[in-house]
KOLGUMI-682081 format. One record per atom (N, C-alpha, C): atom name; chain; x, y, z. Coordinates in pm, whole numbers. Example, Ala and Ser with C-alpha at 12.3 -4.5 7.8 and 13.67 -1.06 7.14 Angstrom:
2
R  at  ch      xx      yy      zz
R   N   A    1319    -569     780
R  CA   A    1230    -450     780
R   C   A    1320    -330     780
R   N   A    1285    -225     708
R  CA   A    1367    -106     714
R   C   A    1290       3     787
This chain:
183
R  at  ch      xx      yy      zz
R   N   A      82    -119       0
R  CA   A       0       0       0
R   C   A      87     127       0
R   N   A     198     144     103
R  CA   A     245     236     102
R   C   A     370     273     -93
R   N   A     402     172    -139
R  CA   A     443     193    -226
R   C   A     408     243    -326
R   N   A     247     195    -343
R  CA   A     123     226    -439
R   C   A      88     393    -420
R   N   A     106     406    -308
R  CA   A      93     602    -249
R   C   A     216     656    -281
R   N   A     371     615    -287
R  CA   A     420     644    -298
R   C   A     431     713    -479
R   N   A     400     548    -537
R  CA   A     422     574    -648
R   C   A     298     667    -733
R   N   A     212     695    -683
R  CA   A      85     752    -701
R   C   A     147     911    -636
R   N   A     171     954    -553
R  CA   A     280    1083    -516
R   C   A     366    1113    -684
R   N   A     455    1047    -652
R  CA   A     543    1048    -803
R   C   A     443    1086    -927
R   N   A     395     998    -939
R  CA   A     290    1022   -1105
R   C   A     273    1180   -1086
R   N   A     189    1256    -967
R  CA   A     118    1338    -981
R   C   A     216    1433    -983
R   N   A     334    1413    -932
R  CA   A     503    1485    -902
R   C   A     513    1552   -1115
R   N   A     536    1436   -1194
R  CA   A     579    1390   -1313
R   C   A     475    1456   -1386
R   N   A     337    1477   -1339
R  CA   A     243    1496   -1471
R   C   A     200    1357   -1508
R   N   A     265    1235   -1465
R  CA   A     205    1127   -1540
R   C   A      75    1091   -1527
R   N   A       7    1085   -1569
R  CA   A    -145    1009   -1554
R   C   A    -180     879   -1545
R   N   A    -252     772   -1519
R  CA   A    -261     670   -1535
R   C   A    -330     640   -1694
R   N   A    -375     705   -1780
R  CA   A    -410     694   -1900
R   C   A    -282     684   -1990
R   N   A    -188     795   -1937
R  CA   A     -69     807   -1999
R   C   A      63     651   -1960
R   N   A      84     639   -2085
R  CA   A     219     561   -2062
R   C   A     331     600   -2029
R   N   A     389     506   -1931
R  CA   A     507     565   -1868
R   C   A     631     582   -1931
R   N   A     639     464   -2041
R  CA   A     780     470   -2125
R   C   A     742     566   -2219
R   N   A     654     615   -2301
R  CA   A     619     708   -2350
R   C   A     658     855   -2327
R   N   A     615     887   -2147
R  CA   A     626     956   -2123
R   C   A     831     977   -2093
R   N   A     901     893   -2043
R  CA   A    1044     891   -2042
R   C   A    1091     877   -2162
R   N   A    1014     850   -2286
R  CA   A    1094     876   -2398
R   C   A    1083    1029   -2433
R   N   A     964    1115   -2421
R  CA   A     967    1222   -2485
R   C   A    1068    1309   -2383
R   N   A    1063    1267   -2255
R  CA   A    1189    1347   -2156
R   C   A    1310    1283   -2196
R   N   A    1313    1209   -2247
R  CA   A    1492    1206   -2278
R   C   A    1509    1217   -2387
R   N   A    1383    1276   -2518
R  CA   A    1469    1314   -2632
R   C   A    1467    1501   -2635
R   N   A    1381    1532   -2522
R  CA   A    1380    1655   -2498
R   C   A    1544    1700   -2410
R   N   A    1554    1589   -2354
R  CA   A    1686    1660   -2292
R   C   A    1805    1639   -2359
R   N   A    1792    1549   -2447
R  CA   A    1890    1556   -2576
R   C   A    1929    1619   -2624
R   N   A    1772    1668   -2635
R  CA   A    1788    1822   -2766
R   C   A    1849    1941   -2703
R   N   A    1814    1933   -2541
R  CA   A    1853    2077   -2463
R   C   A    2007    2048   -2451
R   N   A    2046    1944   -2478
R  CA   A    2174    1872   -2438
R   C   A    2272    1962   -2523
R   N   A    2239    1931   -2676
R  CA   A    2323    1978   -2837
R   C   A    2301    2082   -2780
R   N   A    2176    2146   -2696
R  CA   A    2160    2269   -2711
R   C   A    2275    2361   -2685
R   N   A    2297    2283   -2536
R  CA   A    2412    2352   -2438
R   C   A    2516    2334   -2517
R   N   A    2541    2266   -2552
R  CA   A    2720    2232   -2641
R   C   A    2725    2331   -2756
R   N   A    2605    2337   -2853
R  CA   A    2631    2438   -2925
R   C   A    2674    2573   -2894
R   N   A    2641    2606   -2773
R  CA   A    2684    2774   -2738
R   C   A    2749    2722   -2601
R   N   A    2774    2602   -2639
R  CA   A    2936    2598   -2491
R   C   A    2889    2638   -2329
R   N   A    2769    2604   -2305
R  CA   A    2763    2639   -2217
R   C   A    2764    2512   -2072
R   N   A    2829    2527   -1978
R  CA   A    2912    2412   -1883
R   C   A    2814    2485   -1772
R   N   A    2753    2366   -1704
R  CA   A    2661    2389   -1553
R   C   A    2709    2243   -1468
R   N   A    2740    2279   -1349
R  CA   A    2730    2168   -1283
R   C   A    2674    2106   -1237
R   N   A    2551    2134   -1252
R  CA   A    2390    2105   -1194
R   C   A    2353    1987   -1278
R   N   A    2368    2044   -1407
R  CA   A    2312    1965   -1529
R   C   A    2422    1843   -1523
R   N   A    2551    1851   -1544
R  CA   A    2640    1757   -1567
R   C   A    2607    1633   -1397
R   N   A    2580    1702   -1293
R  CA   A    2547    1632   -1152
R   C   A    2422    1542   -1185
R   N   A    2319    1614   -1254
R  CA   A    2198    1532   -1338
R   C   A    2198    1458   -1392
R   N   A    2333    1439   -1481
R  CA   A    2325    1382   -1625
R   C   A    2403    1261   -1601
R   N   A    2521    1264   -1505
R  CA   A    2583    1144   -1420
R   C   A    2461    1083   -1329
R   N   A    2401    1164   -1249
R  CA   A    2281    1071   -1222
R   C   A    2203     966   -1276
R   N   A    2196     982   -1361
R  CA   A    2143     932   -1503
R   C   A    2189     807   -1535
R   N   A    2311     823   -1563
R  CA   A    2396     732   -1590
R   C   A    2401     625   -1489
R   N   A    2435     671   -1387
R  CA   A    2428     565   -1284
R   C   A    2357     501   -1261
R   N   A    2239     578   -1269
R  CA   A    2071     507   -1238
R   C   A    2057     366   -1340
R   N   A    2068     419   -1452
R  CA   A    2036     286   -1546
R   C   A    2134     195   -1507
R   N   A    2260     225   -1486
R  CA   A    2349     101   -1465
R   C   A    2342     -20   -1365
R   N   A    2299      83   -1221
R  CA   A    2259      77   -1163
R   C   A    2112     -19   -1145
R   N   A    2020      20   -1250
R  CA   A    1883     -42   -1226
R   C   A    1923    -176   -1313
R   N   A    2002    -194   -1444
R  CA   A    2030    -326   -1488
R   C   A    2076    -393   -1445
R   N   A    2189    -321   -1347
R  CA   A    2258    -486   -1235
R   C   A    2169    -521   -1110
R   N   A    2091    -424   -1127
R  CA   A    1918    -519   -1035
R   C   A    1904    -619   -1061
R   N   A    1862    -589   -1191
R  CA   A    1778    -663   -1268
R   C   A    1830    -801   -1304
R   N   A    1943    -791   -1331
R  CA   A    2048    -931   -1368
R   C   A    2043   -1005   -1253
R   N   A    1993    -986   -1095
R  CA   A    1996   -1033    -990
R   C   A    1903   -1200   -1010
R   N   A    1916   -1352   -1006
R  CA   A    1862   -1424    -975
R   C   A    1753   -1456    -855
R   N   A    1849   -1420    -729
R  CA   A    1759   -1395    -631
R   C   A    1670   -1265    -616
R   N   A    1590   -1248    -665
R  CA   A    1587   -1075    -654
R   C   A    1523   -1043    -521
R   N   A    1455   -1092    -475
R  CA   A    1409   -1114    -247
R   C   A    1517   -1070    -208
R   N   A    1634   -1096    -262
R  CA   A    1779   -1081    -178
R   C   A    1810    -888    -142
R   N   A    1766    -843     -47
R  CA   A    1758    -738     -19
R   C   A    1891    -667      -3
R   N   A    1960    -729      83
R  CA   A    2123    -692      83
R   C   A    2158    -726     -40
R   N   A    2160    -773    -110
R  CA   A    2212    -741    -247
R   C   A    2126    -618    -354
R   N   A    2018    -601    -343
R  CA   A    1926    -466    -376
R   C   A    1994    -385    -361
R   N   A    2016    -380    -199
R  CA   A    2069    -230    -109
R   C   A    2242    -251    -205
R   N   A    2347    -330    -224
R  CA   A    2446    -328    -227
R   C   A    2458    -260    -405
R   N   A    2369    -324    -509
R  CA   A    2368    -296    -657
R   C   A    2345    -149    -663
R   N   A    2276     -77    -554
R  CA   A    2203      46    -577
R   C   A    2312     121    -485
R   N   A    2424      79    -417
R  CA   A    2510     164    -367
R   C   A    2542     257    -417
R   N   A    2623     292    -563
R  CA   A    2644     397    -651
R   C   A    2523     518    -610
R   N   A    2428     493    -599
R  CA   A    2320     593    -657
R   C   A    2371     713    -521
R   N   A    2394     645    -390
R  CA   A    2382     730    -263
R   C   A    2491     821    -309
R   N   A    2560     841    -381
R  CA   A    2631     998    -414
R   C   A    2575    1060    -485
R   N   A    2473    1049    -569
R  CA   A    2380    1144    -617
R   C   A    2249    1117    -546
R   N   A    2267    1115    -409
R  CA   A    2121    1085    -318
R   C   A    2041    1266    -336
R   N   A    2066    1373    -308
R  CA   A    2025    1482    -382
R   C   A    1931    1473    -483
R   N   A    2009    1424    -621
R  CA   A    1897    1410    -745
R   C   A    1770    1375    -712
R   N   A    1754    1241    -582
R  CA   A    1654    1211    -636
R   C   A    1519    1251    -500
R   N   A    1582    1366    -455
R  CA   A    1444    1415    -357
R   C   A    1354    1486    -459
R   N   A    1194    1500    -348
R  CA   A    1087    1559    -403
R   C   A    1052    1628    -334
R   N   A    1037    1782    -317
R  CA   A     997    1851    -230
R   C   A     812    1861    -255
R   N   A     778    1819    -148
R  CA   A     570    1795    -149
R   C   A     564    1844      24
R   N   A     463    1926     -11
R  CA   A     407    1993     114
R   C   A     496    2028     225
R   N   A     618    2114     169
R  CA   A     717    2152     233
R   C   A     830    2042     334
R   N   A     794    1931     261
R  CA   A     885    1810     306
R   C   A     959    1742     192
R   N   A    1082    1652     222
R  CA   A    1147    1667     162
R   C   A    1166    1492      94
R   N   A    1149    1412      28
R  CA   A    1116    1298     -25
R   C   A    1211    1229     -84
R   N   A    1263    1111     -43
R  CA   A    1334    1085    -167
R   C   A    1356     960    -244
R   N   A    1301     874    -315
R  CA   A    1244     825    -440
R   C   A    1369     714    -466
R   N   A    1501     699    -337
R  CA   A    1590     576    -363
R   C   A    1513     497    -275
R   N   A    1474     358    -344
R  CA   A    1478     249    -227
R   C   A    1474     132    -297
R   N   A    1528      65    -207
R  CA   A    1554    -104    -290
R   C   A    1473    -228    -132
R   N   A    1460    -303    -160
R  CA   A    1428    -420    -116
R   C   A    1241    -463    -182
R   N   A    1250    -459    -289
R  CA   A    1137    -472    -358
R   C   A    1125    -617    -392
R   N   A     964    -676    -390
R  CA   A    1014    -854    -397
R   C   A     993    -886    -532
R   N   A     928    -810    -631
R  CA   A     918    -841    -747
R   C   A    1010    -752    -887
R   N   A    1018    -769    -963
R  CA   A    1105    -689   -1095
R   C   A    1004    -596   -1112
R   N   A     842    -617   -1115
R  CA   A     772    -545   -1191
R   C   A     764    -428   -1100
R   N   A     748    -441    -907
R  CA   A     747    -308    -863
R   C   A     892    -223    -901
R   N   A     982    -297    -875
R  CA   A    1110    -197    -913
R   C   A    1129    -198   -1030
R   N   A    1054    -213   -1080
R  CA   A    1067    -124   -1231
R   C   A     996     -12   -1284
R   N   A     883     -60   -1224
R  CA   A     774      80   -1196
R   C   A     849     196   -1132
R   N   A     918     171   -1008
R  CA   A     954     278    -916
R   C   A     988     327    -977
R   N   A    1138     257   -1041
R  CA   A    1240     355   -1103
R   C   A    1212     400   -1240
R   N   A    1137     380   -1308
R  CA   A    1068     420   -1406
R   C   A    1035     567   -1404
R   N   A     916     575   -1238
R  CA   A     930     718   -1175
R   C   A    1026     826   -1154
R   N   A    1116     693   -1083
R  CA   A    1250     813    -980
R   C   A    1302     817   -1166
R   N   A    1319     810   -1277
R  CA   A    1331     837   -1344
R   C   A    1318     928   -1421
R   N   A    1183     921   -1406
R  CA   A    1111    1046   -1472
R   C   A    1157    1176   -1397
R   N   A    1151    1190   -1224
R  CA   A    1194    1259   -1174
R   C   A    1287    1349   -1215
R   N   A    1414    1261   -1241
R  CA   A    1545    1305   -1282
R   C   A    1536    1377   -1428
R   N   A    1490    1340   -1495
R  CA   A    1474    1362   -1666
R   C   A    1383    1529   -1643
R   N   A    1282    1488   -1555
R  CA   A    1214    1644   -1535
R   C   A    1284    1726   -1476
R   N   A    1378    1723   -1348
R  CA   A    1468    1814   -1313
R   C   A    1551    1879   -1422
R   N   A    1696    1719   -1472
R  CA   A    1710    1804   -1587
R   C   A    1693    1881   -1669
R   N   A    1573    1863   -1671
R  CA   A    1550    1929   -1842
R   C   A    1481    2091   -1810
R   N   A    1452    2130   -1664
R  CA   A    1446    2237   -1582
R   C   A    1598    2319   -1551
R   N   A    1704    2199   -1515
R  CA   A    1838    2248   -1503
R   C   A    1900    2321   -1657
R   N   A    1861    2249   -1731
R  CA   A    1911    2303   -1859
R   C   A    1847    2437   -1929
R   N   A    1703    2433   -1948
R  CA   A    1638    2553   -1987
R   C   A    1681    2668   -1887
R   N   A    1714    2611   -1736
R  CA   A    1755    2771   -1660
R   C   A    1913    2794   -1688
R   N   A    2008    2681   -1756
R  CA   A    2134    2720   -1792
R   C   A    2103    2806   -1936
R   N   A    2032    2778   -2031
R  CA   A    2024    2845   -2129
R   C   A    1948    3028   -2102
R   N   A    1883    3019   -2001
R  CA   A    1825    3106   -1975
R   C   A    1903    3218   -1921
R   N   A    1986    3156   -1840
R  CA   A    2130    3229   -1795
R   C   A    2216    3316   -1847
R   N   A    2261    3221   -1956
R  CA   A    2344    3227   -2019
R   C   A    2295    3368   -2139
R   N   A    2156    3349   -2162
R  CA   A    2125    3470   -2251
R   C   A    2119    3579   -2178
R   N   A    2047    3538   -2074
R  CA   A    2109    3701   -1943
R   C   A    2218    3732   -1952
R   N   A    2346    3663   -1957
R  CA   A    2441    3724   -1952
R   C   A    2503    3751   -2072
R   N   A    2457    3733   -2200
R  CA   A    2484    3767   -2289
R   C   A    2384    3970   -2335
R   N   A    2275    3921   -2276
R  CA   A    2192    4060   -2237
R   C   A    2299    4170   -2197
R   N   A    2342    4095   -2073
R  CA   A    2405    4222   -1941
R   C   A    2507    4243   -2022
R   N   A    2594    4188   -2074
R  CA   A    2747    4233   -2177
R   C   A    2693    4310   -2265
R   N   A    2616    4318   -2321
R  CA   A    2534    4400   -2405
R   C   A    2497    4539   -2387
R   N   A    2411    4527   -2269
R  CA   A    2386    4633   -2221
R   C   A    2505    4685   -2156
R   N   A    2606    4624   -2060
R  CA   A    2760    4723   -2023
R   C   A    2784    4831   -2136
R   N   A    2818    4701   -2269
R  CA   A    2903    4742   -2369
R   C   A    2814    4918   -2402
R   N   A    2690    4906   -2459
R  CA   A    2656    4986   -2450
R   C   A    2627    5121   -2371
R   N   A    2584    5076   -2273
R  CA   A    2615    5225   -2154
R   C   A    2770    5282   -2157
R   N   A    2844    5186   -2142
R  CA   A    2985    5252   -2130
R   C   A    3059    5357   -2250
R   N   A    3007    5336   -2377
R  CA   A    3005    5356   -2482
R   C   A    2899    5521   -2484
R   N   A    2776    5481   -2461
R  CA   A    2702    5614   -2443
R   C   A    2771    5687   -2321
R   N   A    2795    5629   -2273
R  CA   A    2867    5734   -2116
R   C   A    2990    5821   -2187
R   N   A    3032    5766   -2235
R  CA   A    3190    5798   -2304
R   C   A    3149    5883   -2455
R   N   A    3041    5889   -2505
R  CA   A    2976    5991   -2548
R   C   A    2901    6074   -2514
R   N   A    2870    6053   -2359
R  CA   A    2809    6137   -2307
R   C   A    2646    6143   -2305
R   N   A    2628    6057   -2342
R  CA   A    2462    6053   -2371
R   C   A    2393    5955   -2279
R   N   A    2273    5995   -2245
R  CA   A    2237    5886   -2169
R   C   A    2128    5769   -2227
R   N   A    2128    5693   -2140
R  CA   A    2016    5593   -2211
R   C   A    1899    5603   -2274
R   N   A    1823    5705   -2185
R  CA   A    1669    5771   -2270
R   C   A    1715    5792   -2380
R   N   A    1811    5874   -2407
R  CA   A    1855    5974   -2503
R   C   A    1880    5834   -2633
R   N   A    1954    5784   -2600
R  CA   A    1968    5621   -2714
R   C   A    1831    5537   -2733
R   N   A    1763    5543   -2641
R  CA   A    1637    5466   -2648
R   C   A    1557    5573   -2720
R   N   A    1541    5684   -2758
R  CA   A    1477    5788   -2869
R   C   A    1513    5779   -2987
R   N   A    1588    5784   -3008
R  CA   A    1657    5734   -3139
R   C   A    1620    5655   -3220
R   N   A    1546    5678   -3360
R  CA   A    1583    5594   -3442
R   C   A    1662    5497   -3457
R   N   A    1608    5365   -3505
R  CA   A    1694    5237   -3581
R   C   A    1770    5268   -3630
R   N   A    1765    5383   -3739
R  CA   A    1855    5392   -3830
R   C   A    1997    5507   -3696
R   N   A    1949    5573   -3644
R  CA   A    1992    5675   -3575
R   C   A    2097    5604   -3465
R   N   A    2036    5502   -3423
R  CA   A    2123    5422   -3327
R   C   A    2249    5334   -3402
R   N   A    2196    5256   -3529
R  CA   A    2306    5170   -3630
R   C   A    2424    5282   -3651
R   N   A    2375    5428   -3678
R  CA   A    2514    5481   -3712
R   C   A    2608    5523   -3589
R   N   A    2502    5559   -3433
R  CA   A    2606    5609   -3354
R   C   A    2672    5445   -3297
R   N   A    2631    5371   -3341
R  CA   A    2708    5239   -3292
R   C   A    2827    5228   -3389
R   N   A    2823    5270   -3469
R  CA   A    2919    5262   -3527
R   C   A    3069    5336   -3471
R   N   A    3088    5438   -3422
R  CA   A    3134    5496   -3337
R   C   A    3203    5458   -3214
R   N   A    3081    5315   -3150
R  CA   A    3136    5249   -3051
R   C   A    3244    5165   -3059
R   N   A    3325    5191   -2913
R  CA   A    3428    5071   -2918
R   C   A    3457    4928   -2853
């Protein structure tokens, strides 16, 4: 029962529905974070959040297949021992719900099909963080491409003496030529 609440917590965590499929739903999050993936590499942009995510990741599956390869799978100390790796990215996998703090590792499951379900979830989890970690690295990153922008410019009008209103009045065409000017 309590797993069934647990995993019923998660769904509603994820957006998943019970109408909705679950591999479905982890395929469109991991070709979305793919894409945010090229995204970051194309404009070079390095987060440690995302890369802490993305090793998560990694581990997790490795992690959930040498479960799975388990014969005995009842064998709980061996659960707890295959899933050791994960406790350095124990972080990734909390859920903050009703100002408490959750977290979505656990092993001693007696069948393949519940721990596959789980982690299916604590899966999804991770794939939704990511792909939150990444849109706020890209998001960043254009801020600070903004703020260099805007320096470059003030410093430039300052050093002509003009102030910002005064550039923000200006014509398109009026602004292209005093930029020209700038250094």
């Amino acid at each position: 029962m309590k797993r069934i609440f647990i995993f019923s917590l998660l769904s509603m965590f994820f957006g998943i529905s019970y109408g909705q499929n679950v591999d479905e739903t982890l395929n469109k999050r991991s070709i979305r974070t793919d894409s945010l993936t090229l995204e970051l590499q194309k404009y070079n942009i390095q987060d440690n959040k995302v890369e802490y995510l993305q090793n998560a990741r990694k581990v997790l599956k490795s992690a959930i297949d040498d479960v799975l390869k388990l014969e005995d799978f009842n064998n709980k100390t061996m659960q707890k021992v295959l899933m050791k790796p994960l406790t350095e990215y124990y972080d990734a996998f909390n859920v903050e719900r009703d100002k408490k703090t959750i977290n979505t590792l656990r092993y001693g499951f007696k069948n393949k099909e519940d721990f596959v379900s789980h982690y299916k979830a604590a899966e999804a989890l991770l794939l939704s963080k990511l792909i939150d970690l990444q849109y706020q690295a890209l998001i960043d990153d254009a801020q600070r491409v903004i703020d260099e922008v805007n320096m470059y410019i003030s410093r430039n009008l300052k050093r002509l003496g003009m102030t910002i209103e005064e550039y923000e009045k200006l014509s398109e065409n009026d602004k292209k030529l005093l930029e020209k000017s700038f250094k």
